[in-house]
C-alpha positions as CSV (number, residue, x, y, z in Angstrom):
1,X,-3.7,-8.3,-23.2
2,X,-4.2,-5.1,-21.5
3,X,-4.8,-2.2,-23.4
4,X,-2.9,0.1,-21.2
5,X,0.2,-2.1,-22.1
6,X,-1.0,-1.5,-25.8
7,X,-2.1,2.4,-26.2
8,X,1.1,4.4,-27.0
9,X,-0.1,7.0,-24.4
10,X,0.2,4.7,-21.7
11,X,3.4,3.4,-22.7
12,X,5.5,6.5,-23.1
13,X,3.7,9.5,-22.5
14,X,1.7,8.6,-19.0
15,X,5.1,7.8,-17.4
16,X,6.6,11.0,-18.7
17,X,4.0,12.8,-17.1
18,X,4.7,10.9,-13.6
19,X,7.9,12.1,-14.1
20,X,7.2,15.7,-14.2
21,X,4.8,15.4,-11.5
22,X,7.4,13.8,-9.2
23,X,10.1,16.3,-10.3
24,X,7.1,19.4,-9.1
25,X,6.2,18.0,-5.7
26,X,10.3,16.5,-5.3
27,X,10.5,18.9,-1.5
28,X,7.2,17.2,0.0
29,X,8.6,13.7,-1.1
30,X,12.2,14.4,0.2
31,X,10.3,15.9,3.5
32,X,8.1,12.5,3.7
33,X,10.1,9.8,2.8
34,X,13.0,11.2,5.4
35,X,10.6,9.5,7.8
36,X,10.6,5.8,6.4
37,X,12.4,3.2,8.4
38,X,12.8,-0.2,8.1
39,X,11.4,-2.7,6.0
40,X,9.3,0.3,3.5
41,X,6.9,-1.1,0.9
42,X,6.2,1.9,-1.8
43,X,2.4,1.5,-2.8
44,X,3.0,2.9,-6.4
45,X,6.3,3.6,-7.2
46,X,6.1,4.9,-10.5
47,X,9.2,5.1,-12.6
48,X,11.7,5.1,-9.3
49,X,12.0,8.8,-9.0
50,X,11.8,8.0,-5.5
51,X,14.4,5.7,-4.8
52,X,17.5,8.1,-4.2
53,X,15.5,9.7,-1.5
54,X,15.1,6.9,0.9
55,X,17.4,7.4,3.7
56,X,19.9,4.8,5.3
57,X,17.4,3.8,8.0
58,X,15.5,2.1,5.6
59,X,16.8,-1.2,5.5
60,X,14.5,-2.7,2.6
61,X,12.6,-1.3,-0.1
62,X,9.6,-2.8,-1.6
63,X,9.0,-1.0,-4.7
64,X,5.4,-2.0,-6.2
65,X,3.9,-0.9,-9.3
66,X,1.3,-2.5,-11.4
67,X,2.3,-0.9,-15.0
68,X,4.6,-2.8,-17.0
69,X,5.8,0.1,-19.1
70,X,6.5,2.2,-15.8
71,X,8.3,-0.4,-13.7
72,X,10.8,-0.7,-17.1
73,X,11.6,3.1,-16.5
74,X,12.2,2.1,-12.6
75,X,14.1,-0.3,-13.8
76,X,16.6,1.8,-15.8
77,X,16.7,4.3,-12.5
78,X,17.5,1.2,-10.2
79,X,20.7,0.1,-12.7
80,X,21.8,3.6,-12.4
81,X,22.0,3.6,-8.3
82,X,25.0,2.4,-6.3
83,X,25.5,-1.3,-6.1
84,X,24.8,-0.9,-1.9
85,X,21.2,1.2,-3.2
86,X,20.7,-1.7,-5.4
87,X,20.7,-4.4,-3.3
88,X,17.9,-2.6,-0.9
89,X,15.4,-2.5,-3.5
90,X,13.1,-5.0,-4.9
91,X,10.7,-4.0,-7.6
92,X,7.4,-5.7,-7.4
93,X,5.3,-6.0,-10.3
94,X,1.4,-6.6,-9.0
95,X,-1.6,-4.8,-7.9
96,X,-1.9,-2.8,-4.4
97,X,-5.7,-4.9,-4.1
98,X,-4.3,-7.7,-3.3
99,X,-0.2,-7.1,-2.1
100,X,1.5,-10.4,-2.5
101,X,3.5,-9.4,1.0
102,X,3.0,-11.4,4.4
103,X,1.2,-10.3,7.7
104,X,2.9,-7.8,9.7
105,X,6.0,-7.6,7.4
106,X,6.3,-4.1,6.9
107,X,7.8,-1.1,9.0
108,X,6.5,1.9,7.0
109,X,3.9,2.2,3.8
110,X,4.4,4.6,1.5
111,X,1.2,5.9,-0.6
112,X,2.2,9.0,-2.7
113,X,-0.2,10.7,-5.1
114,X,-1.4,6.7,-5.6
115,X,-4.8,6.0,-3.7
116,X,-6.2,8.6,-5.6
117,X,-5.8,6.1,-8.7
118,X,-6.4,2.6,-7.4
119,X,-10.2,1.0,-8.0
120,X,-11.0,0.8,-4.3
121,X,-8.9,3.0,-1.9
122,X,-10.8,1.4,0.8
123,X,-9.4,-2.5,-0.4
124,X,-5.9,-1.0,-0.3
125,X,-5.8,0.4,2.6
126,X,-7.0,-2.8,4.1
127,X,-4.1,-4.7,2.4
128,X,-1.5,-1.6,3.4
129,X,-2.9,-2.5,7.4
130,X,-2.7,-6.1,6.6
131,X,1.1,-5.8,5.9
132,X,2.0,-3.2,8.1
133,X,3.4,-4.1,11.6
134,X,1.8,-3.1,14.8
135,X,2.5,0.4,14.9
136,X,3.9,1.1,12.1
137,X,3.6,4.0,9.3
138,X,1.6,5.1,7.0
139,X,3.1,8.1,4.9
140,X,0.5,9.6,2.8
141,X,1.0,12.5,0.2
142,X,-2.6,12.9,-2.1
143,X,-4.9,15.0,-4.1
144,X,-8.5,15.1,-2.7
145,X,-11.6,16.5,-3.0
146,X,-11.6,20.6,-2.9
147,X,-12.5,22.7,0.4
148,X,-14.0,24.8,-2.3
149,X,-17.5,24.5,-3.7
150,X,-17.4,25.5,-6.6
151,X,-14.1,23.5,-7.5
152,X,-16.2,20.7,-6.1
153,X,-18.8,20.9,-8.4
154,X,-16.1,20.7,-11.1
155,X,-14.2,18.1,-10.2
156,X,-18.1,15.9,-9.7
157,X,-18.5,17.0,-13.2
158,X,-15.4,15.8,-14.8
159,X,-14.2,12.9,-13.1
160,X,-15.8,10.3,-15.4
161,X,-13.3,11.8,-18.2
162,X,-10.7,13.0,-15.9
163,X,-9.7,9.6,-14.9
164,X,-10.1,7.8,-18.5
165,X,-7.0,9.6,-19.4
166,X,-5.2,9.8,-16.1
167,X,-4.5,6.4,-15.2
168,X,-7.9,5.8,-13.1
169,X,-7.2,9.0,-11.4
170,X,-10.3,10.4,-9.4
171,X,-10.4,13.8,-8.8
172,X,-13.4,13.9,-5.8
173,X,-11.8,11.2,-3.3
174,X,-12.0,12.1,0.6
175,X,-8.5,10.0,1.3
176,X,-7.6,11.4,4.9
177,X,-11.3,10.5,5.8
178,X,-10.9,6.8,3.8
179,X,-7.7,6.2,6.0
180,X,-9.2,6.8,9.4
181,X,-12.3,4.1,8.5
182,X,-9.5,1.6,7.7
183,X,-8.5,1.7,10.9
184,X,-5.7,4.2,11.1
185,X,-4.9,6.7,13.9
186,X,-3.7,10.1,12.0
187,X,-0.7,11.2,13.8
188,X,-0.1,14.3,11.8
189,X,-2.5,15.7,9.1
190,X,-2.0,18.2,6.6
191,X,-4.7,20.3,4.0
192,X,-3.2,22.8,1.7
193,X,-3.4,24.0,-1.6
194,X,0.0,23.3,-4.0
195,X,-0.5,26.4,-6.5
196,X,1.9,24.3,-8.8
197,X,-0.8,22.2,-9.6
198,X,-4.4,22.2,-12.2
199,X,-6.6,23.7,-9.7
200,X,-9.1,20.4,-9.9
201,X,-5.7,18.7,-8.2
202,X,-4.7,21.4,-6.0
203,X,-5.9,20.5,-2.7
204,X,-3.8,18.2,-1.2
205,X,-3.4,15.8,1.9
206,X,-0.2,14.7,3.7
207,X,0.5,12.7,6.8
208,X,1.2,10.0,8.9
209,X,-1.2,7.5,9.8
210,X,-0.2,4.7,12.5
211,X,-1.6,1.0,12.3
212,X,-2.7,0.2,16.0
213,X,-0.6,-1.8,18.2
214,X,-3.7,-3.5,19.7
């Protein structure tokens, strides 16, 4: 058994704290997700925060998440929607390394605050390209590595404890750079600093990144 699915932190209090953090950066994701269309698969949904925001161009919605205890709080969000909200949205429980999704089945991915966490952003983004469409979206929202030096040498310095109690969450990833080495063509590209935020996860990323049509 996993111990994530065992250790009381991971079971009630890491979800709490996704909730909070969804509730702080709520304007970027409303802003982001306006843009989905189509089939959307959710790399990381969390505990559904997001699901109300997806707008009626989105025909389907392909919510993944790998933690048991946070897919039952989607779950409780997803019972409280309207029956026609319902019926877009299936929760899938399995890892973003290996997406049990078909070629080419996907309109729009949605990463948000997520490929900071994964083991190998460079395997998921292969998988997000695998299932994406010709042309379709990538909609990125992330933490990355600091413009700053000195924050730099900081977030180097505590990462191997950062991420131990942060779900796997890396504080020194480079995550525009990892998308356009997958393959990706950034449309639009975003650095800035959210000053709501620990200033080791205050420079952020945000974009949209097309799958080539060749």
């Amino acid at each position: 058994m996993s111990l994530r699915r065992i250790n009381p932190y991971y079971r009630w209090l890491f979800p709490w704290l996704l909730d909070r953090v969804s509730k702080v950066v709520a304007p970027e994701r409303d802003q982001l997700l306006a843009r989905a269309q189509g089939v959307v698969l959710e790399v990381g949904a969390g505990t559904g925060t997001s699901f109300s925001c997806y707008q009626k161009q989105v025909t389907k919605l392909l919510a993944l998440e790998p933690d048991t205890g946070v897919v039952a709080k989607a779950r409780k969000v997803l019972r409280g929607l309207s029956t026609e909200q319902q019926d877009k949205i299936e929760l899938l429980v399995a890892d973003a390394m290996a997406i049990p999704l078909s070629d080419n089945s996907c309109d729009t991915v949605v990463c948000f605050l997520v490929l900071c966490s994964v083991p190998d952003p460079k395997q998921v983004l292969s998988e997000i390209g695998r299932v994406l469409k010709p042309g379709g979206s990538l909609l990125f929202f992330e933490h990355v590595l600091a413009d700053s030096e000195r924050v730099q040498r900081w977030q180097h310095r505590l990462n191997p404890y950062w991420h131990r109690c942060a779900g796997g969450c890396q504080l020194n990833r480079e995550t525009a750079e990892y998308i356009q080495q997958a393959g990706f063509e950034l449309r639009e590209h975003e650095r800035y600093q959210h000053r709501s935020f620990p200033v080791l996860v205050r420079q952020l990323v945000t974009g949209v990144a097309v799958k080539s049509s060749r």
